[in-house]
C-alpha positions in Angstrom: -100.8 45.9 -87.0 -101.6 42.9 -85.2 -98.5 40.6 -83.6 -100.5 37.8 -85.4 -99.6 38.8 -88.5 -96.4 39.1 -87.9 -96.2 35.8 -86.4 -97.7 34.6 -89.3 -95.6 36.1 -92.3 -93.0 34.8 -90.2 -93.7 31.6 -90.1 -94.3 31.2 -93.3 -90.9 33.0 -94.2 -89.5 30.2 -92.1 -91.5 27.5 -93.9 -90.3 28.7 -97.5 -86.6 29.1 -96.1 -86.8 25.9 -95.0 -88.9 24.4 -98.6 -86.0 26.4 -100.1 -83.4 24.6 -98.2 -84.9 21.0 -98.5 -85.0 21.5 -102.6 -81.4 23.0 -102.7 -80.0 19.8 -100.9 -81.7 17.5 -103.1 -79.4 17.3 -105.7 -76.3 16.9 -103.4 -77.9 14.4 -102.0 -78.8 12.0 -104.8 -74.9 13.2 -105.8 -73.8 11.4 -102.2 -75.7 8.3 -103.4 -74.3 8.3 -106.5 -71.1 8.5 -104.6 -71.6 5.8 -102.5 -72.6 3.6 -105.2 -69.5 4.0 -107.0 -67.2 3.3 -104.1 -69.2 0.2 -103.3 -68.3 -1.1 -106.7 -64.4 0.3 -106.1 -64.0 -1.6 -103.5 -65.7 -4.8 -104.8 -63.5 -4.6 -107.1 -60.5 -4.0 -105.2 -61.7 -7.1 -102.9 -61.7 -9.2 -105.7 -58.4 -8.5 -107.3 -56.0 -7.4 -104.6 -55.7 -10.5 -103.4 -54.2 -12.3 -107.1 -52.0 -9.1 -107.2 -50.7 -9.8 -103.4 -50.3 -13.6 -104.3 -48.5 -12.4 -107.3 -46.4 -10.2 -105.9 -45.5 -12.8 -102.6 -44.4 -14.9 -105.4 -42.5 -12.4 -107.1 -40.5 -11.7 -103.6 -40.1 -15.3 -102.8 -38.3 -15.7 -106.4 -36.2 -12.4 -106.0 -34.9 -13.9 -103.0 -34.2 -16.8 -104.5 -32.3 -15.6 -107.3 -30.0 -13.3 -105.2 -29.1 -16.3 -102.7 -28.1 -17.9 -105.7 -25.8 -14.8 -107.2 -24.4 -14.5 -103.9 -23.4 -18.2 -103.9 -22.2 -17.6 -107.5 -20.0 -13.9 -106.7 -18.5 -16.3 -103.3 -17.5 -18.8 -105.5 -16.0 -16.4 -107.8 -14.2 -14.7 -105.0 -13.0 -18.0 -104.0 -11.8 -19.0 -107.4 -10.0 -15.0 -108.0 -8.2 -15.4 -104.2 -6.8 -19.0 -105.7 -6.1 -17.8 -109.1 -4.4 -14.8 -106.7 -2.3 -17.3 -104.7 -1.4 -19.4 -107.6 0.0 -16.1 -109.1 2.3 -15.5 -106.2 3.3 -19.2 -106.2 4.2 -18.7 -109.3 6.3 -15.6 -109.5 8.4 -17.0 -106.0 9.4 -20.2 -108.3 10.3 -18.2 -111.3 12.0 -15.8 -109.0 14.3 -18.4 -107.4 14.8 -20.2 -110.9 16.1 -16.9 -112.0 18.2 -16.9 -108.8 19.5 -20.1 -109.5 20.3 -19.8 -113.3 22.5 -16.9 -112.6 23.9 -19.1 -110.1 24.2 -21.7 -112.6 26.0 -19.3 -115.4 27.7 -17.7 -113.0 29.2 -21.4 -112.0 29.6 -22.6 -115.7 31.4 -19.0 -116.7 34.1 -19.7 -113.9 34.6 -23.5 -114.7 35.0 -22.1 -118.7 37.7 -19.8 -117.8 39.7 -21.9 -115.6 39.5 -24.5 -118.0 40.8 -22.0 -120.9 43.9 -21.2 -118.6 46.8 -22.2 -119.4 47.9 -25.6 -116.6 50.3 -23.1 -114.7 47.9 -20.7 -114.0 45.2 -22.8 -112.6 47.7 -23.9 -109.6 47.4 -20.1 -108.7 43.5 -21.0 -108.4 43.8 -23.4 -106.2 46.1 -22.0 -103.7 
Protein backbone atom coordinates (compact mmCIF):
# COMPACT_ATOMS: atom_id res chain seq x y z
CA UNK A 1 0.00 0.00 0.00
CA UNK A 2 0.99 3.35 -0.89
CA UNK A 3 2.07 5.97 2.19
CA UNK A 4 -0.38 8.29 0.22
CA UNK A 5 -3.17 6.61 1.22
CA UNK A 6 -2.36 6.49 4.44
CA UNK A 7 -1.76 10.00 4.54
CA UNK A 8 -4.89 10.48 3.09
CA UNK A 9 -7.34 8.36 5.32
CA UNK A 10 -5.57 10.11 7.86
CA UNK A 11 -6.30 13.20 7.16
CA UNK A 12 -9.51 12.79 6.62
CA UNK A 13 -9.81 10.88 10.07
CA UNK A 14 -8.43 14.06 11.37
CA UNK A 15 -10.95 16.27 9.45
CA UNK A 16 -14.05 14.26 10.70
CA UNK A 17 -12.53 14.25 14.44
CA UNK A 18 -12.22 17.56 14.14
CA UNK A 19 -16.13 18.14 12.18
CA UNK A 20 -17.10 15.82 15.06
CA UNK A 21 -15.55 18.07 17.68
CA UNK A 22 -16.81 21.52 16.21
CA UNK A 23 -20.65 20.05 16.19
CA UNK A 24 -20.30 18.54 19.73
CA UNK A 25 -19.27 22.10 21.15
CA UNK A 26 -22.04 23.77 19.50
CA UNK A 27 -24.50 23.39 21.90
CA UNK A 28 -22.28 24.32 24.90
CA UNK A 29 -21.62 27.08 23.24
CA UNK A 30 -24.90 28.76 22.47
CA UNK A 31 -25.56 27.31 26.36
CA UNK A 32 -22.41 29.96 27.35
CA UNK A 33 -24.34 32.65 25.47
CA UNK A 34 -27.38 31.94 26.97
CA UNK A 35 -25.41 32.15 30.13
CA UNK A 36 -24.02 35.33 29.61
CA UNK A 37 -27.17 36.85 28.70
CA UNK A 38 -28.79 36.02 31.83
CA UNK A 39 -26.11 37.32 34.07
CA UNK A 40 -26.14 40.56 32.04
CA UNK A 41 -29.73 40.98 33.04
CA UNK A 42 -28.69 39.85 36.89
CA UNK A 43 -26.56 42.26 37.19
CA UNK A 44 -28.67 45.06 35.59
CA UNK A 45 -30.79 44.32 37.88
CA UNK A 46 -28.74 44.27 40.76
CA UNK A 47 -27.25 47.76 39.54
CA UNK A 48 -30.50 49.15 39.62
CA UNK A 49 -31.80 48.14 42.91
CA UNK A 50 -28.91 47.70 45.29
CA UNK A 51 -28.42 50.97 45.60
CA UNK A 52 -32.48 51.78 47.14
CA UNK A 53 -31.73 48.72 49.35
CA UNK A 54 -28.22 50.33 50.59
CA UNK A 55 -29.93 53.82 50.97
CA UNK A 56 -32.56 51.90 52.85
CA UNK A 57 -30.59 50.12 54.94
CA UNK A 58 -28.03 53.44 55.75
CA UNK A 59 -31.20 54.82 56.88
CA UNK A 60 -32.21 52.02 58.85
CA UNK A 61 -28.62 52.09 60.81
CA UNK A 62 -28.68 55.82 61.17
CA UNK A 63 -32.21 55.36 63.01
CA UNK A 64 -31.02 52.25 65.12
CA UNK A 65 -28.43 54.39 66.37
CA UNK A 66 -30.53 56.94 67.05
CA UNK A 67 -32.92 55.06 69.02
CA UNK A 68 -30.25 53.33 71.28
CA UNK A 69 -28.59 56.84 72.12
CA UNK A 70 -31.84 57.74 73.24
CA UNK A 71 -32.53 54.33 75.53
CA UNK A 72 -29.20 54.86 76.85
CA UNK A 73 -30.07 58.43 77.90
CA UNK A 74 -33.34 56.98 79.18
CA UNK A 75 -31.65 53.63 81.33
CA UNK A 76 -28.85 56.72 82.79
CA UNK A 77 -31.61 58.68 83.82
CA UNK A 78 -33.21 55.78 85.40
CA UNK A 79 -30.03 54.79 87.05
CA UNK A 80 -29.84 58.26 88.29
CA UNK A 81 -33.35 58.46 89.58
CA UNK A 82 -32.89 54.36 91.36
CA UNK A 83 -29.30 55.74 93.10
CA UNK A 84 -31.62 58.81 94.54
CA UNK A 85 -34.62 56.87 95.27
CA UNK A 86 -31.54 54.49 96.92
CA UNK A 87 -30.17 57.47 98.95
CA UNK A 88 -33.42 58.76 99.91
CA UNK A 89 -34.00 55.26 101.41
CA UNK A 90 -31.02 55.34 103.60
CA UNK A 91 -31.92 58.96 104.66
CA UNK A 92 -34.73 57.72 105.60
CA UNK A 93 -34.17 54.70 107.68
CA UNK A 94 -31.07 56.84 109.71
CA UNK A 95 -34.02 59.42 110.77
CA UNK A 96 -36.47 56.78 111.70
CA UNK A 97 -33.56 54.98 113.38
CA UNK A 98 -32.64 57.97 115.63
CA UNK A 99 -36.48 58.79 116.27
CA UNK A 100 -36.69 55.37 117.52
CA UNK A 101 -33.57 56.16 119.56
CA UNK A 102 -34.99 59.12 120.86
CA UNK A 103 -38.54 57.85 121.75
CA UNK A 104 -37.08 55.28 123.99
CA UNK A 105 -35.18 57.99 125.32
CA UNK A 106 -38.21 59.95 125.69
CA UNK A 107 -40.35 56.89 127.51
CA UNK A 108 -37.54 55.93 129.13
CA UNK A 109 -37.47 59.72 130.64
CA UNK A 110 -41.37 60.09 131.19
CA UNK A 111 -41.35 56.35 132.96
CA UNK A 112 -38.73 57.71 135.64
CA UNK A 113 -40.50 61.21 136.12
CA UNK A 114 -43.99 58.81 136.58
CA UNK A 115 -42.54 56.85 139.29
CA UNK A 116 -40.87 59.43 141.27
CA UNK A 117 -43.79 61.32 141.13
CA UNK A 118 -45.93 58.27 142.42
CA UNK A 119 -43.48 58.04 145.46
CA UNK A 120 -44.43 58.86 148.44
CA UNK A 121 -42.50 62.79 149.49
CA UNK A 122 -40.01 60.81 151.78
CA UNK A 123 -38.79 58.72 149.37
CA UNK A 124 -38.04 61.07 146.66
CA UNK A 125 -35.32 62.86 149.08
CA UNK A 126 -33.52 59.35 148.78
CA UNK A 127 -33.52 60.27 144.84
CA UNK A 128 -31.96 63.15 145.17
CA UNK A 129 -29.12 62.38 147.40
Amino acid sequence: MDPQFWLGISAGLLGAALLALVLALLPLLAQLTRTARSAERLFDLVERELPPILDSLQQTTAEVSDISQEVGGGLKRVNQTVDAVGTGLGVFQTGVSQANIRSQAWAAGAKAAWKTLRQKPGNRQDLIK
